[in-house]
C-alpha positions, 0 to 999 in steps of 0.5 A: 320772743322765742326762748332761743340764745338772744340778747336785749339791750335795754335799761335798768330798772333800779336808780336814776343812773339809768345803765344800759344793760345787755340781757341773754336768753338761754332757754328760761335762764337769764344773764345780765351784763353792763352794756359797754356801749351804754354812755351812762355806764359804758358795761359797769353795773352794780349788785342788783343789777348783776342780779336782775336775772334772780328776780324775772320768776313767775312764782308769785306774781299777779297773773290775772285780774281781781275783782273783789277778791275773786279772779276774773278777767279784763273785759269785766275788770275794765267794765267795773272801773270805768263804770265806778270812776264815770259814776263818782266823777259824774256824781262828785266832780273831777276833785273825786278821782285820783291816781297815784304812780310811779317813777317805775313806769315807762315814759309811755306809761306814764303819759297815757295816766297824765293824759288820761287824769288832766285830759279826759278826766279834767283832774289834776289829782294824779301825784307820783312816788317821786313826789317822796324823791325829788319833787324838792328838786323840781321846785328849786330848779323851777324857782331858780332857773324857770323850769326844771332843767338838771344842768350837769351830766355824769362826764360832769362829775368825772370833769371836776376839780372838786365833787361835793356830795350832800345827803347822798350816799352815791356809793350804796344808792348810785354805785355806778356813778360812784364807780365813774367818780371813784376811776377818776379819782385813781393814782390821786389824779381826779376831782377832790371829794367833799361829803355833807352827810350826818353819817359815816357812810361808805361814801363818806369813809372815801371822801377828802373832807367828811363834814358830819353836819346836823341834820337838817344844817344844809341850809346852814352851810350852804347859807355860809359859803355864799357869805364866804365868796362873798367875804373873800372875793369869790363872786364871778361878778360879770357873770352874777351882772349879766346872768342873775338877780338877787344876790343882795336878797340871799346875802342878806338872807344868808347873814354874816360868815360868823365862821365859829357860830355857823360851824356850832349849829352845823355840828362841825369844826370851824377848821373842817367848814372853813377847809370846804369852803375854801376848797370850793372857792379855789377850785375852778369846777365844781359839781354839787351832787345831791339827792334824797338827803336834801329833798326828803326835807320840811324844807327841802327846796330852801336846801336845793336853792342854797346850793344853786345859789353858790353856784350861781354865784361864783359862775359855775354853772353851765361849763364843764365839770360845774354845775348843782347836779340831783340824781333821782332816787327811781329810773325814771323820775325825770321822765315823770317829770316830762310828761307832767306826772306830777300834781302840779305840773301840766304836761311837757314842763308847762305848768297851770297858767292859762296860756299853757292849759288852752295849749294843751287843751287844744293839743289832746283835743278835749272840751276843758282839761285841768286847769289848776294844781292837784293834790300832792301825795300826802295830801291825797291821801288825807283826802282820801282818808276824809272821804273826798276822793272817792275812786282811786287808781295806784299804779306801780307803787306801795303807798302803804309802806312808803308814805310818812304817817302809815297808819293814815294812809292804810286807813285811808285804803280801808275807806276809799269808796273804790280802790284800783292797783296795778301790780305785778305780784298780789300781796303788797300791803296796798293791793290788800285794800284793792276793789280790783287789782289789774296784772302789769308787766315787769321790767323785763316784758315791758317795752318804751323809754326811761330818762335818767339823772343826766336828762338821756332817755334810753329805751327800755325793751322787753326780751320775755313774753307777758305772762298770764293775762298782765298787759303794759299799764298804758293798754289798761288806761287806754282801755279805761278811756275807751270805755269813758267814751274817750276812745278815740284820743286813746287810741294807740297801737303800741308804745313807739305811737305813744312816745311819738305824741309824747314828743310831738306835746313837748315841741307844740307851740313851743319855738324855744320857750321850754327846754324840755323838746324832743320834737325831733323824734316825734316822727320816729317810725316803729322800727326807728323806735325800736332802735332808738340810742340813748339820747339827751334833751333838747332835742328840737326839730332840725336840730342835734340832741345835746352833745353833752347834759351841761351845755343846756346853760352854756349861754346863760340863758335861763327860763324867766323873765329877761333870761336871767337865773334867779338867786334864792333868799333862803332862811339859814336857821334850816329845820332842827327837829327836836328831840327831848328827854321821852325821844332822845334820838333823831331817826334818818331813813334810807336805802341799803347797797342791795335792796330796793324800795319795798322789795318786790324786785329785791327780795327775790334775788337770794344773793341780794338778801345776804348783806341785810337780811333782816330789817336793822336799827343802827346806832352809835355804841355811846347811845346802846350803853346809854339806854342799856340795850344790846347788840343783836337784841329786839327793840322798838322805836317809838315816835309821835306817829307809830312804833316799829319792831327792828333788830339792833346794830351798832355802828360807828357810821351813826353819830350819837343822839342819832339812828337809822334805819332803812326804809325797804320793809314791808308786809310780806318780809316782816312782821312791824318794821315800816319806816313811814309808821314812824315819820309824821312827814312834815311838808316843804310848803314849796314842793309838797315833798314830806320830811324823812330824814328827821324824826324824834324818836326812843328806843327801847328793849323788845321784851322777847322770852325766846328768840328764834333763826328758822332756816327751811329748804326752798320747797318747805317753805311757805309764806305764813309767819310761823304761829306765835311769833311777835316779830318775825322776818323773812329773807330768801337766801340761796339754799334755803328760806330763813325766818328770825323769830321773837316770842314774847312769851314762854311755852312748855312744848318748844321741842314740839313746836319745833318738830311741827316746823319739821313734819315730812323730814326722814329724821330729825336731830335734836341738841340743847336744853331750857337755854338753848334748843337746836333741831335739825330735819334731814331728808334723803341725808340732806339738810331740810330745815333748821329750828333754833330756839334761845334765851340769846338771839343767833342771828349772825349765824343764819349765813354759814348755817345757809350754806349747810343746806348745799351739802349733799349729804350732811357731813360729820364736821357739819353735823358737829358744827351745828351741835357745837354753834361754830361753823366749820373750820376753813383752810389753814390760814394763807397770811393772805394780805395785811397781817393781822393774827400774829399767832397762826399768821391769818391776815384780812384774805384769811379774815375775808374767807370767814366773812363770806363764809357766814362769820359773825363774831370773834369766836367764829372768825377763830373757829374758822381761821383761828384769828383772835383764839390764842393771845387776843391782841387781834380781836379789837381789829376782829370787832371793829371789822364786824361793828363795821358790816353795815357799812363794809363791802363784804364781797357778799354780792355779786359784782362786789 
């Protein structure tokens, strides 16, 4: 493609929702806007993906392949593995051999690995990441309707009368389709809103009903609802008579309504759990919404069913604005699913019975395939760990930071006999471990198809050149196989020839029996692949693509025996994971609004860096005073399984006896703050899919002599931590990088370490003492670096000091703001919006100009706009603002 003025329509990369995205090309810059014609966001967009064009730089990507640490090239990168995986399989059977991917990978991609493990290899043993995201999902749908078939679309969600979301914070995690829910609920038309979340999240704070359940509960309330419709004469019992079996079962499982007793373990009021269900019983359409709060669960499929199960029940399902509707958590999970990613299924939703092994036994055209399930992702990697998987491949996934029990998986890493990692940058903590390491596209050189929440594939279409000698991860596994002597069933010109056999597996012998077909696109020429529109599954040959995601079950024909959907018996005591008196609080891991998985794409983008900087530990004020530890401080977080270093937060959106923290750190952005090091991820026996949501864990103080904010002008910084710090993070913000530093211990040279961060710079101004020590480099009269050293961290100074680095030259009230520890003063205060410094009439705009600003305490907010520095009846308004950031839109990004 030439670097001329050029827009692409193609998909975003980040989660399940799938927006269609139009990109420009002028000369290297890239733009990135919603695609207005897009049906899953018709234009809308969300932070990270107005911030897509911040992260498609070459710096730091892996531009050639390495083999045993020295660069090389494909020819003898491809040699080796397939020589080592032709060898261990030869030597040790099909059990040897694995591969572990990726809910990022292209449809296309993802087939070719499928095909390539479970064909040519005979192997089941190729899991997913999305194994971590929705594999609970999969396993209820497949329990309750005989496949995995989502049953609901987004129009779904705007077409309700009522939206419950369930361990889902749609507005951080999904936040177009939070913005398609919240434009139908303006002016108090739109659907009511229900939020089943242990936290106060931003989603919840906009909810009618915010029900703050136990973790683990949902089974609980889910249970009790049933025995509600059940109570009040809510079942639809000509439609549980013609459509369903086993009501009588799960009634009897859920037990008797009990309101009193069910809202105690729920930890919620009995008036709030009976206003639900009373809401959900009279409203005629309901979509049930849930994601990684319900999956991520030692008994996460028992949750899913539950849901399904009500609305079974009460006949809502299969009409519009009805139906239990999973949001994936990754963009292309669902079509991981279709193509068998996962262990234990096949290949186009057919699963290991006989029958469907010989059927795609006979399509790929192979001796023998896989005949039954693999091993699941965790229990890969144990089987890595005690030697039985020999040769490894992951592709497009952190393994090492992701998964529960870390230091497991990473010692597993150290011992694989043989480990490939197909990556886009070199330094992840997995492709540490690697044999050799294969350079892949990114989003943004890639080409093929993507299938989102609501069943609708999209194409995603490459608009740069690849760089270096990166190639699409279907290319290295077809050059793999070739040399396995498997040429010939690999042996594909591009990805629209992929996509086409892909189509065409999905409609083979099929005449009905899976939902999943999309024969009609399996004679789709290149160029009408090239133009392929968004569409939604089913598909068939002579037939029209599904008008709308829920009319899938608008018959109330389901996929089991007699077409009957199948309510679940489910346990209603849920999982409680115990705290005690040595782990006093429960720990919950999640996403942030602007960061993803484990950062790779995200940190690059410097607007992104500035809602969360640093990795956090949130909890309730109750519990910090409690085990005196305070704001702002180091502490570390200790479980059965491992340790992580985290700065403290306090915030009103946790309960007490309760924390969080998110699960995007890794390696190379921070020196001790891994989520998985702390969970020890408890497996739902039905899907496989480890609990990370509940986990017993103590707090602690960090012991820190000295803390330090190291800010360095982008082309000073490097990547190394600097030398003698115990903690350490790194965020790339927009004038500078920015390092938080602890040190446990005291040194009688902190100038001199200082001014050794600063060699180069023409001068270098030096303020404080013992307690606190500031030095500032300057070159060409312009700010270069900045060193803060402390008895008292400075870490909500790091935004207004950042913006220093801009200022050309360094002005005197600059100068006098950095000796003073304030930032500058802004424009006298507007009264802009509602009133809240009575004294120099400031109001929320005055306080929102501090906040974007880098404000980040009381007395900032004063120094800049005055608020809370006379009287002081404004500064409880001020704290609660900012005991609140974690959950407060701050206009710190863009499309916010």
């Amino acid at each position: 493609m030439t670097a001329g003025n050029t827009e692409t329509a193609t998909t975003c990369p980040y989660c399940g929702v799938g927006c269609g995205l139009r990109v420009s090309r002028f000369g290297d810059a890239v733009q990135v806007t919603g695609d207005p014609a897009h049906p899953a966001n018709g234009g809308r967009l969300c932070a990270k993906g107005s911030q897509l064009g911040a992260t498609v730089a070459l710096d730091n990507r892996l531009l050639a392949p390495v083999v045993d640490g020295v660069e090389s090239d494909w020819g003898t990168a491809l040699d080796r593995v397939a020589e080592r995986f032709a060898a261990v399989r030869a030597e040790h059977g099909p059990g040897s051999v694995a591969m572990y991917v990726s809910g990022q990978l292209l449809t296309e991609d993802y087939y070719a690995a499928n095909k390539f493990m479970k064909g040519a290899l005979a192997s089941a043993n190729i899991d997913t990441n999305s194994r971590l995201c929705m594999a609970s999902a999969v396993a209820g749908h497949k329990r309750a309707f005989g496949e995995d078939t989502v049953p609901c679309g987004y129009d779904d969600v705007e077409a309700a009368d009522l939206v419950v979301l369930v361990g889902s914070n749609l507005a951080w995690c999904h936040p177009v389709l939070y913005q398609r829910l919240q434009a139908s609920r303006e002016d108090g038309a739109g659907p009511m809103l229900v939020v089943l979340d242990p936290r106060r999240t931003a989603t919840a704070a906009e909810a009618d009903l915010h029900l703050a359940v136990s973790p683990g509960s949902d089974t609980t309330v889910f249970n009790g609802l049933l025995a509600w419709l059940a109570e009040h004469d809510s079942i639809d019992q000509p439609y549980v008579d013609a459509h369903t079996e086993g009501l009588d079962d799960a009634l009897a499982a859920a037990g008797p309504l009990d309101l009193a007793e069910r809202a105690g373990r729920c930890g919620v009021s009995a008036a709030d759990l009976a206003s639900f269900y009373r809401l959900f019983a009279d409203s005629d359409r309901v979509v049930t919404v849930f994601s990684q709060g319900v999956n991520q669960s030692s008994v996460g499929t028992d949750k899913v069913n539950a849901i399904i199960n009500v609305h079974l029940a009460s006949g809502r399902i299969g009409r519009k604005g009805c139906g239990p509707f999973s949001i994936t958590g990754q963009p292309n999970a669902m079509g991981g699913r279709e193509v068998g990613g996962l262990a234990n299924q096949l290949a186009a939703h057919m699963d290991f019975e006989a029958d469907n092994v010989d059927r795609v036994r006979r399509f790929w055209g192979f001796g023998a395939v896989a005949g039954a399930p693999g091993l699941k992702a965790v229990d890969l990697f144990e089987a890595v760990g005690r030697g039985e998987i020999k040769a490894l491949w992951v592709m497009g996934t952190n393994p090492a930071v992701s998964l529960p029990r870390s230091q497991r998986v990473r010692e597993a890493l150290a011992q694989c006999e043989f480990l490939v990692v197909s990556e886009v940058v070199p330094d992840t903590d997995t492709a540490a471990f690697a044999d050799v390491l294969l350079p892949a596209l990114a989003w943004g050189e890639k080409d093929g198809t993507v299938t989102n929440s609501e069943r609708r594939i999209s194409r995603q279409r490459a608009f740069l050149p690849a760089p270096g000698q990166a190639r699409p991860d279907w290319q290295a596994i077809a050059g793999v196989a070739r040399r396995m002597g498997f040429g010939p069933s690999f042996d594909w010109a591009g990805s629209a020839a992929i996509f086409r056999e892909h189509a065409a597996l999905s409609a083979f012998e099929n005449n009905g029996a899976r939902d999943f077909d999309i024969g009609a696109l399996a004679a789709l020429g290149d160029d009408g692949y090239d133009a392929l529109e968004p569409v939604c599954w089913p598909f068939p040959e002579g037939g029209p693509p599904a008008a709308r995601p829920v009319d899938i079950f608008a018959d109330g024909q389901f996929r089991r025996p007699g077409g009957r959907a199948r309510l679940v018996a489910v346990n209603s005591a849920g999982t409680r994971a115990a705290t005690d008196t040595t782990r006093p609080l429960m720990l919950n891991s999640g996403r942030l609004r602007d960061q993803w998985h484990t950062m790779t794409r995200t940190a690059r983008a410097p607007r992104l860096n500035r809602h969360a900087p640093e990795p956090c530990l949130y909890l309730h004020r109750a519990d910090a005073r409690r085990l005196r530890l305070v704001a702002d401080s180091l502490v570390r977080v200790r479980s059965c399984e491992g340790q992580a270093d985290l700065r403290l937060k306090l915030s009103s959106s946790v309960g007490q006896g309760q924390a969080f923290m998110p699960m995007h750190w890794s390696g190379p952005y921070a020196s001790s703050a891994l989520a998985g090091s702390l969970f020890a991820g408890a497996l739902d026996p039905h899907s496989g899919q480890p609990e990370l949501k509940a986990q017993a864990v103590s707090v602690e103080p960090l012991a820190v002599a000295r803390h330090g904010l190291e800010l360095l002008a982008h082309d000073r910084a490097d990547t190394a931590p600097p030398h003698g710090a115990d903690y350490w993070a790194h965020a790339r913000l927009d004038h500078c990088e920015a390092r938080f530093l602890g040190f446990s211990d005291e040194r009688d040279d902190w100038v001199e370490w200082a001014r050794s961060r600063l060699v180069g710079c023409d001068s270098v101004l030096s303020f404080g003492g013992d307690e606190s020590l500031v030095l500032a480099g300057l070159v060409d009269e312009r700010l270069a670096g900045l060193v803060l050293l402390g008895r008292q961290p400075r870490v909500r100074d790091v935004h207004w000091l950042a913006g220093l680095f801009a200022e050309a030259p360094l002005g005197a009230a600059s100068r006098r703001a950095i000796l003073a520890g304030m930032p500058p003063a802004l424009d006298a205060p507007t009264g802009e919006g509602d009133a809240i410094c009575a004294c120099f009439g400031a109001g929320s705009g005055d306080i929102d100009r501090a906040l974007e600003a880098g404000a980040a305490s009381t007395a900032a907010i004063g120094a800049m706009v005055r608020a809370g520095s006379n009287c002081g009846a404004c500064l409880p308004e001020l704290r609660q603002v900012l005991d609140e950031d974690d959950e407060l839109p701050l206009k710190m990004a863009a499309g916010e």
